[in-house]
N, C-alpha and C positions, 0 to 999 in steps of 0.2 A: 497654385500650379505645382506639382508634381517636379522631384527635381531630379536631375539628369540619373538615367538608367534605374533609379532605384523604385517607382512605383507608387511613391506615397511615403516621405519620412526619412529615411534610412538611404538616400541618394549618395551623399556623400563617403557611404563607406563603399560602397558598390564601384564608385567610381576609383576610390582607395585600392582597394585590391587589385581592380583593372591595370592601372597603371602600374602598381605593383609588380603585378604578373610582369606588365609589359616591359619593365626594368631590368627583370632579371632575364631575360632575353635578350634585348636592344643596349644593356649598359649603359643608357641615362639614367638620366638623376631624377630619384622616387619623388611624386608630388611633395609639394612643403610640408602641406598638412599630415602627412604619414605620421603618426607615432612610433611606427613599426622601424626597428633599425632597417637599411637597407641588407637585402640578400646576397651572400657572396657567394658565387662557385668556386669549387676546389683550385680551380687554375688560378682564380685572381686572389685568394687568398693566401696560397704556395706563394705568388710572386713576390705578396708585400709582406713576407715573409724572408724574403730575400734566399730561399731555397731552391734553386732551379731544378736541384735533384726532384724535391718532391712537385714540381710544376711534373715535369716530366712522367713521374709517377702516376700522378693525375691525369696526364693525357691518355700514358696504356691503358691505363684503368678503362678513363671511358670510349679507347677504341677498343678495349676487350669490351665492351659492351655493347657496346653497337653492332660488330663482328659476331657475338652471341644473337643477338638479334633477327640481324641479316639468317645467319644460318637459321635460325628458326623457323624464320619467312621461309627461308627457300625449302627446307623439310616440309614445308606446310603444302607449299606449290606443289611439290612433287605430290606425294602423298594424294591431293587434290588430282592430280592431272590421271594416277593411276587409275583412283576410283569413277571418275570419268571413263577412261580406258576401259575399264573393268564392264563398269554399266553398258557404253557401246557395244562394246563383245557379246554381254547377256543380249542386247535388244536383237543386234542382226541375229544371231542364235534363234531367237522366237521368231524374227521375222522368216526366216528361210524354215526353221519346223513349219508354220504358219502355212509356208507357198506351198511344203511339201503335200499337207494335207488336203489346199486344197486342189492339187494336182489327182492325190488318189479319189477326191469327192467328186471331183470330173469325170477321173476313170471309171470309176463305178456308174457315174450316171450314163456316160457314154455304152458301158457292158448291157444295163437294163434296157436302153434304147433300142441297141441291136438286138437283145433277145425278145424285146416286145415287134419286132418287127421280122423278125424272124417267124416269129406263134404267127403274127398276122400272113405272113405269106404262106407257110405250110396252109393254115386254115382255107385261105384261098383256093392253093392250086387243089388241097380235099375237096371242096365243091368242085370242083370241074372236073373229075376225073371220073365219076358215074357217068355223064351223058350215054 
């Protein structure tokens, strides 16, 4: 039997990592079996450091990055929402050229209309006027 998430073999590092991962997010304590030391991020290292300056440091740090982020995202929105805009604008543009054309295609058929019907009445009232 195949052992947990790994496939055939190699289960137990798969599962390693996992937890891993999940450690240094959640700050419990890495499975036993880890060989790996556990991961420390900058804030909990500053601490037991006994530095608060550099805790602190470490906080700007990663709100200046987050905040670089955030602005990116939102440069991206925007940006986005333009060319959106942008596209809209082009499409009604072709749609209204579009009507306009086929407003004069109507014109024009309606001119032919009347002037075929025009020929047919001259031609008409021409026969009757010999009697």
């Amino acid at each position: 039997m195949a052992a947990r998430g790994g496939g055939g073999g190699g289960g137990g590092r798969s599962d390693r990592l996992r937890y891993a991962f999940d450690h240094v997010f959640t700050g419990g304590e890495p499975p036993p079996d880890s060989p790996e030391p556990p991961v420390n991020d900058a804030l909990s290292s500053a601490s037991s450091e006994g530095s608060p300056s550099r805790a602190i440091e470490a906080a700007e740090a990663a709100v200046a990055a987050v905040r670089a982020v955030a602005d990116a995202m939102v440069r991206m929105e925007v940006m986005e929402m333009e060319m959106v805009r942008a596209r809209e604008a082009r499409e009604a543009e072709r749609e209204r050229r579009r009507a306009e054309s086929e407003v004069r295609s109507l014109e024009l058929m309606m001119e032919t209309q009347i002037q075929i019907a025009k020929s047919l009445l001259l031609k008409k009232s021409s026969k009757r006027k010999p009697r």
